[in-house]
N, C-alpha and C positions, 0 to 999 in steps of 0.2 A: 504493500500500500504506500512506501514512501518513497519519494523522490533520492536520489542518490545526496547525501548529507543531510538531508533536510531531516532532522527526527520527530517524530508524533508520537505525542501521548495525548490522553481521556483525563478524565475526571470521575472521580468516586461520586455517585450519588450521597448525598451530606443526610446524615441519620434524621438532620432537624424537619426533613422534606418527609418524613415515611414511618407509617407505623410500625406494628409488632411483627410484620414480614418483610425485615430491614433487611435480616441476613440470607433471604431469596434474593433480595435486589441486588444486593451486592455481585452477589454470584454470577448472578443473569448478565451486569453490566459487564463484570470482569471477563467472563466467557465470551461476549461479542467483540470485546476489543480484542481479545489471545486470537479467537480469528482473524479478524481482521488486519493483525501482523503489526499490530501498534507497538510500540516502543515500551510503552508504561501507563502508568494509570495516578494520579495525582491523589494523594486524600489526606483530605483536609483535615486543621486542627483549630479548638478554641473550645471554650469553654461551654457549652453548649452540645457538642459534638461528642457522638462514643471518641473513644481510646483509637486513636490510626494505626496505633501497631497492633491490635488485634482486629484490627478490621483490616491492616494487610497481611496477618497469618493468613486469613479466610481467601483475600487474593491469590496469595501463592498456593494455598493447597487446593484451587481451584482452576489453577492455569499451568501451562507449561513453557510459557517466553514471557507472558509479561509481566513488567518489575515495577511494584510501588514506589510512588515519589511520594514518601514518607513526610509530610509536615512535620517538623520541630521548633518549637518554641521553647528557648533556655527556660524560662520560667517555669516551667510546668516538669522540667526533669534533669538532673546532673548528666553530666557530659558521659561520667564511666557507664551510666546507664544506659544510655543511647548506644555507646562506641557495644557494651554487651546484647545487645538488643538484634545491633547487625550480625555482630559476629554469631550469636545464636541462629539467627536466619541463614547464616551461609552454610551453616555446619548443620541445621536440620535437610534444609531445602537443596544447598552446592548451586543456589542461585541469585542472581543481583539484586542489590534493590540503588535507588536514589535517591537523597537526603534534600528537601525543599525547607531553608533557613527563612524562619519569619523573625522578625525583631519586635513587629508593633502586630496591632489588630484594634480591636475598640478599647477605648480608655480603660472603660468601668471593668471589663473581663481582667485587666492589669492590676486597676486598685482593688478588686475583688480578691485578689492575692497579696497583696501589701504590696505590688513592682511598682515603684514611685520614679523608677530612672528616667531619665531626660529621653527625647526621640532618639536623637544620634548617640547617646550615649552606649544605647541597648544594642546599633548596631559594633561596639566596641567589642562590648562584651557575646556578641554572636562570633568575631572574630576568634576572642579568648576559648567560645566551647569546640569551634573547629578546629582550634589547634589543637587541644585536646585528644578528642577526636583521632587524627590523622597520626600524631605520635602514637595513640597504643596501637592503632593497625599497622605504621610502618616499623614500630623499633620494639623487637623482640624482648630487649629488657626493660629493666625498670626504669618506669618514666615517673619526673620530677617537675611539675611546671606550677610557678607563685603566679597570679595575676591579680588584679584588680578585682574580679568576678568571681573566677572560682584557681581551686589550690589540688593538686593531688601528689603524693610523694613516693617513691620507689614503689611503687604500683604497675603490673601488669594484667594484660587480659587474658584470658580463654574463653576457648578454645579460640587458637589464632586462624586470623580468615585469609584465603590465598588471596595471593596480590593481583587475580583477575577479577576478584568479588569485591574490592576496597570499592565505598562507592562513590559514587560522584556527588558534587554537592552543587546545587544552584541557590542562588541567592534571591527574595520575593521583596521587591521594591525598587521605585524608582526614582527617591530621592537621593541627592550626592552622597550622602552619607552612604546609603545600604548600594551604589554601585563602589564607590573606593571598599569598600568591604570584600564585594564577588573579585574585586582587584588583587586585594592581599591575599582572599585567602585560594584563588587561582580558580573561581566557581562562575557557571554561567548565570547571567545576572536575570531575572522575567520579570515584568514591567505587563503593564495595562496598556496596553496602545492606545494612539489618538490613530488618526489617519495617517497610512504612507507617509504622507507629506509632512506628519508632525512627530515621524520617529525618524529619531536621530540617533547618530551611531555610537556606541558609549566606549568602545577600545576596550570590550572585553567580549566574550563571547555572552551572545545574546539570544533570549528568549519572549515570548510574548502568549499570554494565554489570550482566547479569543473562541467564540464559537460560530460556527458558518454553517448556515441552513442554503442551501445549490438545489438546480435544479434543471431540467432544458430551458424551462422559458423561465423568466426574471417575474411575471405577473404570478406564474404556479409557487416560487420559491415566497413573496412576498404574503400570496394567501395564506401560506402555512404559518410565516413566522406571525405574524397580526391572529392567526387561530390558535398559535402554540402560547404565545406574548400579548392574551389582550393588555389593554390600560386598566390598572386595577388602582383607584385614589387609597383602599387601606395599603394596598404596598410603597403608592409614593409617598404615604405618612411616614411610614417607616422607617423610608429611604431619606428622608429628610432628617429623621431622628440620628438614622447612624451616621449620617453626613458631621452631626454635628459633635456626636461622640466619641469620633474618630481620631485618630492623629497621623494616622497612615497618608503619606504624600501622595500613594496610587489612588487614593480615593478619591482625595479633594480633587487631584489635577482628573481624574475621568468626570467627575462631576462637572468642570470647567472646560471638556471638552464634550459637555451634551449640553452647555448654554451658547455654544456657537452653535450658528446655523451653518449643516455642512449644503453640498454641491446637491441640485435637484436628483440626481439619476446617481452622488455615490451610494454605493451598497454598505457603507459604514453604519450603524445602526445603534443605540444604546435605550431604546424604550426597554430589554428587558431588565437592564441596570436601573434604570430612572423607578422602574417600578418594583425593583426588590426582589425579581426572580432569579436573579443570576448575580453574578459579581464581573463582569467582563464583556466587553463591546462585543459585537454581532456583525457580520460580515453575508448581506444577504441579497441573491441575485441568480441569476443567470449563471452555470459552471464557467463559461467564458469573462462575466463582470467579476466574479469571485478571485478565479484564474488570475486574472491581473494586479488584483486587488494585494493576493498572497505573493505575486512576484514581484511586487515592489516592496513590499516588505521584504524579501527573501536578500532585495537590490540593496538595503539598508541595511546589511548583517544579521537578521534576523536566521535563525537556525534551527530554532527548537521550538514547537509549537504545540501549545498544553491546550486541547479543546474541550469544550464543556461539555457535562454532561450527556451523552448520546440518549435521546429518548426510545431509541428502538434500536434493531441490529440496521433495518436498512438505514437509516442514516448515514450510519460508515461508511457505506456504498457509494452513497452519493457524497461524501465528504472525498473518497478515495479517488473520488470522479476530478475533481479539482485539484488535486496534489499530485495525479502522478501526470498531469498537464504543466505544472507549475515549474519555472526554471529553479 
């Protein structure tokens, strides 16, 4: 399904969306994207949401290629925990997963745990748990490191993970702070897009979540998203509320790129943002409008592309239909 370097991944259906037949859902999504030859699968963290590492056991013992992009939030768990958490997965499963570094998310989820740190400060201290991190997977003895945030001393892990399973880490934000962060710590950076034309290249490898509804005619693709995304006023409540609770730079600046009016005919789209059903702009048209849309992104360094939620298997279909056209 993917374009030669271009990588895809999905998204975890988020617990807060679904009742007491979560862990069907999960399965169902995991299983359509392992077909569909997707890269991974994204699932989410915050306070509100099950536990992502057991809801990516349920991924992997339910798939055979694809690899959770584990959310982490220092707050919520010590770094030796995390660094044993992989290593456990590699040594049950002998398969990958991907580490997605959040720093912020909404205020109140933070001070609900006493984290009173500054915005940039938290992306400091995200540096501090990947270093962490990356020493007990690369150095077999015992590791010693003081910071600011967290401290561990002649400490080693097990069972050690092979150096093809170490995982890769991408970094979720797109203010200067959390891109010098994906810099230091050698991770690819994923940001909310504005349009083509308002992503700029950040000199690190770069990602972008987004979701794209395609289709042969631009008028069939349009009916869908307006029946999948009506305008619902209790979601732009909502959406007003966490605007304001928020401190996360992807927010504000996506919210400031859905009070510009874009171009009549682009396929750029943010009503299901605006109304609280999704977290990430919408890319909606025509395979050929869409096509173009992804290739100028692709023209801006973008590389890694985290799509939202699949509501169905055929989706992927018609999602596959636009990417393996795309330069």
């Amino acid at each position: 399904m993917q374009s030669r370097s271009i990588r895809l991944f999905s998204t975890c259906p988020p617990s807060s969306q679904y009742g007491g037949d979560y862990l069907r859902k999960i399965k169902e999504v995991a299983e359509w994207c392992d077909d569909a030859g997707l890269e991974g699968i994204l699932v989410y963290t915050d306070n509100s949401l099950v536990d992502p590492w057991l809801a990516s056991q349920v991924i992997l013992s339910c798939t055979s290629n694809l690899a959770p992009l584990v959310a982490i939030q220092p707050v919520y768990m010590h770094p030796y925990s995390a660094a044993k958490m992989v290593t456990t997965f590699s040594y049950l499963y002998n398969r990958r997963i991907y580490l997605n570094m959040v720093a912020g998310g909404f205020v109140n989820d933070l001070v609900a745990l006493c984290d009173f740190i500054e915005h940039d400060d938290r992306y400091d201290r995200l540096i501090e748990y990947v270093s962490i991190m990356k020493c007990l997977f690369d150095d077999p003895g015992p590791v010693t490191f003081t910071g600011a945030y967290f401290a561990v001393k002649n400490i080693t892990i097990k069972p050690r993970i092979s150096p093809e399973l170490i995982p890769e880490v991408f970094v979720s934000g797109t203010s200067a702070a959390g891109v010098e962060a994906a810099k230091e710590i050698g991770a690819t950076s994923i940001s909310y897009p504005g349009t083509p034309s308002e992503t700029l290249s950040k000199g690190v490898p770069s990602g972008i979540r987004i979701g794209i509804i395609a289709r042969d005619e631009s008028r069939k693709a349009w009916q869908i998203a307006h029946e999948r995304f009506p305008v619902d006023r209790k979601g732009q409540l909502t959406y007003a509320l966490a605007r304001k609770v928020s401190d996360s730079s992807w927010y504000e600046q996506l919210s400031e790129f859905g009070e510009k009016s874009t171009e009549p005919d682009s396929p750029y789209w943010l009503v299901p943002f605006k109304n609280y059903k999704t977290f990430c702009p919408y890319l909606v048209g025509s395979y050929d409008d869409v096509r173009r849309e992804v290739s100028k992104y692709i023209e801006r360094g973008v590389q890694t592309f985290i799509l939202d939620v699949p509501p169905d298997r055929e989706e992927l279909y018609h999602t596959a239909i636009v990417f393996n056209g795309a330069r």
